[in-house]
C-alpha positions as CSV (number, residue, x, y, z in Angstrom):
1,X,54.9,-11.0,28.6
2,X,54.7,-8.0,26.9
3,X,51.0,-6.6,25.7
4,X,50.2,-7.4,21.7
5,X,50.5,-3.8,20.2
6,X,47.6,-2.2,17.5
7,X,49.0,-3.0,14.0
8,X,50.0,0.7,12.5
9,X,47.5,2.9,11.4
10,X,48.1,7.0,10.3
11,X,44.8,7.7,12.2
12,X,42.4,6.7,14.5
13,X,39.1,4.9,13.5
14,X,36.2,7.3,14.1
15,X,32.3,6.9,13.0
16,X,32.8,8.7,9.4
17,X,35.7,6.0,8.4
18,X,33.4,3.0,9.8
19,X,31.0,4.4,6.8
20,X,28.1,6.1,9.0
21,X,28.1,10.0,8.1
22,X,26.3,11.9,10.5
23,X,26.8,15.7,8.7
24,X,24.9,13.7,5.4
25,X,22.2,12.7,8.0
26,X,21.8,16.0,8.9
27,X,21.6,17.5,5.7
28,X,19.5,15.1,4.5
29,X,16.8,16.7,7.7
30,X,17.3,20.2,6.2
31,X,16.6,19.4,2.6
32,X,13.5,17.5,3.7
33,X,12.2,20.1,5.9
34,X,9.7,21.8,3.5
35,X,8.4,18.6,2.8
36,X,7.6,17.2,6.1
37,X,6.1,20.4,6.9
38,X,3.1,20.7,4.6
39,X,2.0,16.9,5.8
40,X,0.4,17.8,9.3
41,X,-2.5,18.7,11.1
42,X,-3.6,20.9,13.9
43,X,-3.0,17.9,15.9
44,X,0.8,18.2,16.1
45,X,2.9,19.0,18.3
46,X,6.5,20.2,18.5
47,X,8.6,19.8,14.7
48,X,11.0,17.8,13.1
49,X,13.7,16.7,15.4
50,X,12.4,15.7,18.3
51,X,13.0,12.5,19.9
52,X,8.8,11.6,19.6
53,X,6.1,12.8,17.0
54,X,4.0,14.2,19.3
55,X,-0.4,14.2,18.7
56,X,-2.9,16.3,20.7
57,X,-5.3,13.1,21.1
58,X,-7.9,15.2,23.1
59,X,-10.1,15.0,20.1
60,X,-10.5,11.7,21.3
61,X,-12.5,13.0,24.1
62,X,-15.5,13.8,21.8
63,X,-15.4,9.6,20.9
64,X,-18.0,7.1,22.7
65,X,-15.8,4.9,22.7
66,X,-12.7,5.6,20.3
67,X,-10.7,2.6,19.1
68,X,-7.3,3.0,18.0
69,X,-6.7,1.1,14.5
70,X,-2.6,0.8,13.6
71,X,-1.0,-0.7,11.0
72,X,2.5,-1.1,9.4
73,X,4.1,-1.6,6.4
74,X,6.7,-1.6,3.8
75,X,7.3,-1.3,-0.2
76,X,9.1,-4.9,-0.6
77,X,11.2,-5.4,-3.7
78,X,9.8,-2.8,-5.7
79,X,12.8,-0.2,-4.0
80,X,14.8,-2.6,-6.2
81,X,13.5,-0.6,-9.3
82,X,13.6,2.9,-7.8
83,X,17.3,2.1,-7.2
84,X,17.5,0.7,-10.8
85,X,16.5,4.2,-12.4
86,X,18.1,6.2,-9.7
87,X,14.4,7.9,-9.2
88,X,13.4,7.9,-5.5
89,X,10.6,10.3,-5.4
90,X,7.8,8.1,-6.1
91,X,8.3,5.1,-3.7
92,X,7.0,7.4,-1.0
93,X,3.9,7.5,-2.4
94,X,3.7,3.3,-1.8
95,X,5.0,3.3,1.5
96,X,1.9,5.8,2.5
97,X,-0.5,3.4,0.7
98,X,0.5,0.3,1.7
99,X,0.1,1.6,5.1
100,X,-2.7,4.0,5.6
101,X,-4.8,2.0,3.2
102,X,-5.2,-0.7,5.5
103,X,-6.6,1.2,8.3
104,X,-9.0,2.7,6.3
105,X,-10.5,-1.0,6.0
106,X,-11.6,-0.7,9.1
107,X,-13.8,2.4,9.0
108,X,-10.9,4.2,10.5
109,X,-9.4,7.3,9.9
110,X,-5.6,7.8,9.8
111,X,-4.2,10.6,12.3
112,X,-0.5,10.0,11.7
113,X,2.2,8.0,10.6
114,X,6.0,7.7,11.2
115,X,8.6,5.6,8.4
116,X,12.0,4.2,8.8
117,X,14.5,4.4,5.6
118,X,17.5,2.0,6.1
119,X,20.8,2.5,3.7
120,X,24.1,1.7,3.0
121,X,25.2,5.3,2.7
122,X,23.1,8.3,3.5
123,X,22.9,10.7,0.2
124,X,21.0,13.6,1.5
125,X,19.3,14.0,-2.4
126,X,18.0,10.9,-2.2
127,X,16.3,10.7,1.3
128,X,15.5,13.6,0.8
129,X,13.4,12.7,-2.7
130,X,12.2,9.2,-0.5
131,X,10.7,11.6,1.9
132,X,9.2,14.2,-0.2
133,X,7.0,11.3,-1.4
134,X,6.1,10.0,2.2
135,X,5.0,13.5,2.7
136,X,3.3,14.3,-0.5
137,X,1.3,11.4,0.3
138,X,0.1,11.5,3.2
139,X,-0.8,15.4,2.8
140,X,-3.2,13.1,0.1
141,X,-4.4,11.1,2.5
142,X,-4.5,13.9,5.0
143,X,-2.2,11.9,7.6
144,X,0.8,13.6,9.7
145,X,3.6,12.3,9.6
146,X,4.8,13.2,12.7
147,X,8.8,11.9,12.6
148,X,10.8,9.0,11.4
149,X,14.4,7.6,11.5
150,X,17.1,7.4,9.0
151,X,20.0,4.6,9.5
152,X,22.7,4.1,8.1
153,X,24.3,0.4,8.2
154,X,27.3,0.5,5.8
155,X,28.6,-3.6,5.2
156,X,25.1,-4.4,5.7
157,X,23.4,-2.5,3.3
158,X,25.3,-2.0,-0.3
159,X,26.4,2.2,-1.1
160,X,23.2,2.3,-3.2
161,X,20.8,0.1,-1.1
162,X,18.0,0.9,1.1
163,X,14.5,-0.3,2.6
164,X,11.7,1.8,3.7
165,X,9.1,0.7,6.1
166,X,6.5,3.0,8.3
167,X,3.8,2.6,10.9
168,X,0.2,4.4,11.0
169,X,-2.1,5.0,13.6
170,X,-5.7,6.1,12.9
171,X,-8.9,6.2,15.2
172,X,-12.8,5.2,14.5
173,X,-15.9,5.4,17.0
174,X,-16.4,1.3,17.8
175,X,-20.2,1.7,16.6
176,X,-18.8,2.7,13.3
177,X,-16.2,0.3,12.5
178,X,-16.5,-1.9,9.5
179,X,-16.2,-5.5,8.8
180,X,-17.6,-8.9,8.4
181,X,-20.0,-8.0,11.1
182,X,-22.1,-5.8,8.8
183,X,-22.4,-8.0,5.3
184,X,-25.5,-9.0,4.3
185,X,-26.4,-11.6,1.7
186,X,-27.3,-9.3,-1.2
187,X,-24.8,-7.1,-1.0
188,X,-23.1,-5.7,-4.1
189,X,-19.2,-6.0,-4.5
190,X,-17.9,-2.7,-5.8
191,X,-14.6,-2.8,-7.6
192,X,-12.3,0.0,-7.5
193,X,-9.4,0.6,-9.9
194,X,-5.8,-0.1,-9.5
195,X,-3.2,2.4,-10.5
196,X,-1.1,-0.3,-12.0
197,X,0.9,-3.2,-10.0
198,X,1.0,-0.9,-6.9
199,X,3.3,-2.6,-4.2
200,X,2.8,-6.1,-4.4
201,X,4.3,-9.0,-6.7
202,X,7.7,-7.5,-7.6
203,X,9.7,-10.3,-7.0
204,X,7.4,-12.5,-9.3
205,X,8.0,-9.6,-11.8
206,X,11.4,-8.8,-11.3
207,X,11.9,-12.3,-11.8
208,X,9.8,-12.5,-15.3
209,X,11.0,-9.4,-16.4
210,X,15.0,-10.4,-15.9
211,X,14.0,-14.2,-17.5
212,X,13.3,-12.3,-20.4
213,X,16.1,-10.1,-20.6
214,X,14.1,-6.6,-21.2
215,X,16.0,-3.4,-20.4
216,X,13.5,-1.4,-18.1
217,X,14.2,2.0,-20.7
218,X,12.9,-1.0,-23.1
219,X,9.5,1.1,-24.5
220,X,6.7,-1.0,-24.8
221,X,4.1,-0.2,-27.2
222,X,1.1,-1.6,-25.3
223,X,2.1,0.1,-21.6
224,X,2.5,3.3,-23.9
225,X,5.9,4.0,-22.0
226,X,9.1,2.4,-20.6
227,X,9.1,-0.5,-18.9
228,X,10.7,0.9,-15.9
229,X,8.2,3.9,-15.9
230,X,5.5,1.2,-15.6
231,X,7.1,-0.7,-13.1
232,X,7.5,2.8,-10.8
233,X,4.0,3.5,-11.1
234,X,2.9,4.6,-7.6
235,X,0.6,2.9,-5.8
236,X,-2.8,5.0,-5.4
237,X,-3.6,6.3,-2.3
238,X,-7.4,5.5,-1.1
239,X,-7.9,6.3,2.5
240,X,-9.6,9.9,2.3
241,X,-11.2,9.2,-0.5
242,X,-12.8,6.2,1.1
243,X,-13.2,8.2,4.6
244,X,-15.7,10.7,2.4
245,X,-17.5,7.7,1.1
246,X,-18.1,5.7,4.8
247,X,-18.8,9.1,6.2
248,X,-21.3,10.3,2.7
249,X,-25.1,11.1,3.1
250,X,-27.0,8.5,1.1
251,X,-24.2,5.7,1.5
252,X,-24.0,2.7,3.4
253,X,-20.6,0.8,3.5
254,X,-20.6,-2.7,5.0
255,X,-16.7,-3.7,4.4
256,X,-13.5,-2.8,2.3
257,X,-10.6,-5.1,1.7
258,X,-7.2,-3.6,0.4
259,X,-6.0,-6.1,-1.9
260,X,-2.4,-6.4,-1.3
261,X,-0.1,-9.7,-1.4
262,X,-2.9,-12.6,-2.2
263,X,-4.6,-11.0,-4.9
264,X,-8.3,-10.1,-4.9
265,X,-10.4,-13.4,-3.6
266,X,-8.0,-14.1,-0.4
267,X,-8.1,-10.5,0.5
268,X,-12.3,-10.2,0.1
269,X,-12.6,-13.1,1.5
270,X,-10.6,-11.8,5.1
271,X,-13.7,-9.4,5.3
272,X,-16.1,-11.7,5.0
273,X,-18.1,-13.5,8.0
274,X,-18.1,-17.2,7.5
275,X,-21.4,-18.6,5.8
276,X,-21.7,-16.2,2.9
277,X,-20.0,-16.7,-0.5
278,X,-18.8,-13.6,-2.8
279,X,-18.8,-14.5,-6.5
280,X,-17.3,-12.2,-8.5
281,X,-17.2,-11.8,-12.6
282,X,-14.2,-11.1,-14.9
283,X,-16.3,-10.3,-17.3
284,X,-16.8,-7.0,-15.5
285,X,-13.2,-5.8,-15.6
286,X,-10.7,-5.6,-18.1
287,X,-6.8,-6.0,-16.2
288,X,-4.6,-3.3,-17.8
289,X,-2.2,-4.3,-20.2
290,X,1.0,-4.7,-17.5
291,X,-0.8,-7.3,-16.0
292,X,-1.3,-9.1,-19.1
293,X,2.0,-9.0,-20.6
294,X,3.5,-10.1,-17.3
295,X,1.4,-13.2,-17.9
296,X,2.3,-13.5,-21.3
297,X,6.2,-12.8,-21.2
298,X,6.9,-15.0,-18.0
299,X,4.3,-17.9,-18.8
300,X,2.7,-17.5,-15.3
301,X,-1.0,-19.2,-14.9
302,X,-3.5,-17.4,-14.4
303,X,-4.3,-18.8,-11.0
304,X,-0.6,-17.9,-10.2
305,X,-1.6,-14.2,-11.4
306,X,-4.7,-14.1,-9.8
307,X,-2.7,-14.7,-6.5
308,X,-0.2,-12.4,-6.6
309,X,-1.0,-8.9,-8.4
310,X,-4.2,-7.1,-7.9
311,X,-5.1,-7.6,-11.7
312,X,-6.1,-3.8,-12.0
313,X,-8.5,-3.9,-8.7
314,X,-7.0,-1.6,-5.7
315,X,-10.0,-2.3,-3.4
316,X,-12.8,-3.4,-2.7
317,X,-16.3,-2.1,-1.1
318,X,-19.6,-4.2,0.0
319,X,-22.4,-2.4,0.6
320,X,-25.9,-2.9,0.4
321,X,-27.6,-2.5,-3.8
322,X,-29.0,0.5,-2.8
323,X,-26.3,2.0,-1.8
324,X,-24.2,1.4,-5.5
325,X,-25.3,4.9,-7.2
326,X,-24.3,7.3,-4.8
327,X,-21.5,5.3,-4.2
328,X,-19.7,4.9,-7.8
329,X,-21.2,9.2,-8.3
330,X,-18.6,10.1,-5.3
331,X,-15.6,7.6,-6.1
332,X,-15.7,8.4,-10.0
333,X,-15.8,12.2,-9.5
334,X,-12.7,11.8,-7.5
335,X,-11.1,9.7,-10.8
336,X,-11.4,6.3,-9.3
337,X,-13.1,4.1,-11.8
338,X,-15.4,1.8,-9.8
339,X,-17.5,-0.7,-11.2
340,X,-19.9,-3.8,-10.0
341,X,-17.8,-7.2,-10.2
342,X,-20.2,-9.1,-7.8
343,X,-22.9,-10.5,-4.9
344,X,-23.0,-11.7,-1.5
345,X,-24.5,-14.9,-1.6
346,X,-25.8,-17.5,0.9
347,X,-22.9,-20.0,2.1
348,X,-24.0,-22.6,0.3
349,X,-23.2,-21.6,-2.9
350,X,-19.8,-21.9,-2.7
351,X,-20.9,-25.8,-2.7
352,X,-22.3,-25.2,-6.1
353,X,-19.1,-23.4,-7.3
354,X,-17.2,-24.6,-10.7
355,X,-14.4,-22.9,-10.4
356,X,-11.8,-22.6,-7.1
357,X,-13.1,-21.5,-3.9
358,X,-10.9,-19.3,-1.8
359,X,-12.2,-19.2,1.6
360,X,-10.9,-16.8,4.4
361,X,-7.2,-16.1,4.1
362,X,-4.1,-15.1,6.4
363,X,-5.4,-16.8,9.6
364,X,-8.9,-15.4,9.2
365,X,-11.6,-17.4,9.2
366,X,-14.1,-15.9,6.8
367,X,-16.2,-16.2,4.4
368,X,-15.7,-17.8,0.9
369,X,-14.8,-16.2,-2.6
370,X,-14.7,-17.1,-6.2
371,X,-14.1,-15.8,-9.6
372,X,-15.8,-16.9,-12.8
373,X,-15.8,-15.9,-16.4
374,X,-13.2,-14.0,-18.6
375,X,-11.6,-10.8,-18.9
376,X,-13.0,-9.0,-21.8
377,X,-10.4,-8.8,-24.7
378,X,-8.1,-5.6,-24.3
């Protein structure tokens, strides 16, 4: 029996006509080049290229007793806007915060960090803009970023689609490290301000913002601005702005939550120890308008809200009352509005609460949080 033969074909199949272009890859490299190069430190090692991001730890040697923090990340559905515009230079600026913002939390400080873009089709303009933000922010948060990877998975990933995600590794002397271990009852809750919706949420808004049929070049008279340039807002990075404050003459910092996917209470919560309670005041704050015409437009509860989007708070510090001048001097010269939303209190006031009680939060088992009052009218 004869052999089945190859069905005709004028050529023969090579890596370029199965959709993966290595010269775009390439070129994509070169154009970010200048970019990569100005987020360093005298740490690294060797360039761009090489097989490893390479870190001169021997710092490390001047440590007690070092511990490595590390933490990793991605932007979730809010690439789905960058794509939308066709304006990529911004969503590097997440990535970085998303990441190294969590290691500050600890007390640690962020050495380097690596990121992974996935695509359909590798457009060097494009990874190259995605990577100009990476670096531009992590030369804000004084980070490396010592290498990544670019893939290219055509009939996975759409022409125009992609995904960033990137890991962080950062260090802090074990005596110094912050946490539920250090909050007092008395401490003051420090608010710090968003930038806007930051990285978290988008497929809640995505979903509100389609139900209503708005255009994201729809202006909007209360954001000031485009829908979509709202919506692209990048996420503010914290870390060595936060790093001065831990490390500042005159200051003592107890904890700092990130507050990411859960909203504010779940995420303070995870940084407190179990027995105290954190009561916190809207009256304190007013949410920019984004968050309110999200509310408004999609119908979501408030609770829902509350939940979900950071309601105009980025972080959040605890730190003893005495500690509340110096601290909001230092944050608000460096243009992040910080104001007091709250108290430590003994556990047992959570049984007194009126409203919902949030206690501890992604597997942590914490201490309790709730939010009373209301927002002050825009």
């Amino acid at each position: 029996m004869s052999e089945p033969s190859a069905p005709d074909q004028p050529s023969g199949i090579t890596y370029a006509s199965a959709g993966v272009d290595v010269e775009a890859g390439d070129r994509a490299v070169e154009l970010m080049k200048e970019s990569v190069r100005r987020a360093t430190r005298p740490e690294v090692l060797g360039g761009l290229g090489g097989f490893a991001g390479m870190f001169d730890a021997s710092a490390l040697a001047s440590y007690r007793r070092p511990v490595l923090a590390t933490s990793t990340d991605g932007v979730g559905t809010k690439v789905a806007i960058a794509q939308a515009l066709d304006r990529h230079d911004t969503i590097g600026y997440d990535l970085v915060g998303m990441v190294v913002d969590d290691i500050v939390v600890t007390g640690a400080e962020p050495l380097f960090m690596t990121d992974y873009i996935a695509c359909g089709r590798v457009v060097p303009e494009r990874i190259a803009a995605i990577v100009s933000g990476i670096a531009r922010a992590c030369e804000q948060a004084r980070v490396a970023l010592v290498g990544g990877e670019t893939a290219e998975h055509p009939g996975l990933l759409g022409p125009d689609d992609y995904d960033v995600a990137g890991a962080a590794t950062g260090v802090v002397e074990y005596d110094d490290v912050l946490g539920p271990h250090r909050v007092e009852v008395g401490d003051v809750v420090l608010g710090l301000a968003s930038s806007g919706l930051h990285s978290n949420g988008y497929s809640l808004v995505r979903r509100v913002v389609a139900r209503a049929g708005w255009a994201l070049d729809r202006h909007v008279d209360d954001l000031g601005r485009t829908l979509g340039e709202e919506l692209l807002e990048p996420t503010r990075v914290y870390s060595a702005d936060l790093l001065d404050l831990v490390r500042a003459d005159g200051v003592r910092v107890h904890a700092l939550s990130h507050v990411t996917g859960g909203g504010l209470a779940a995420n303070l919560a995870r940084v407190l120890p179990p027995g105290v309670h954190a009561r916190l005041d809207r009256a304190s704050w007013t949410p920019p308008p984004v968050f309110g015409l999200v509310g408004a437009l999609g119908g979501v509860p408030r609770d829902d809200l509350e939940r979900t989007l950071n309601l105009g708070v980025g972080f959040a510090a605890v730190l003893p009352g005495g500690s509340v001048d110096a601290a909001t001097a230092l944050l608000e010269a460096r243009g992040i509005r910080t104001w007091v939303m709250g108290e430590v209190l003994p556990g047992d006031a959570a049984d007194a609460a009126g409203g919902e009680v949030v206690r501890g939060a992604k597997g942590v088992d914490g201490g309790s949080v709730e939010v009373v009052g209301e927002h002050p009218a825009p």
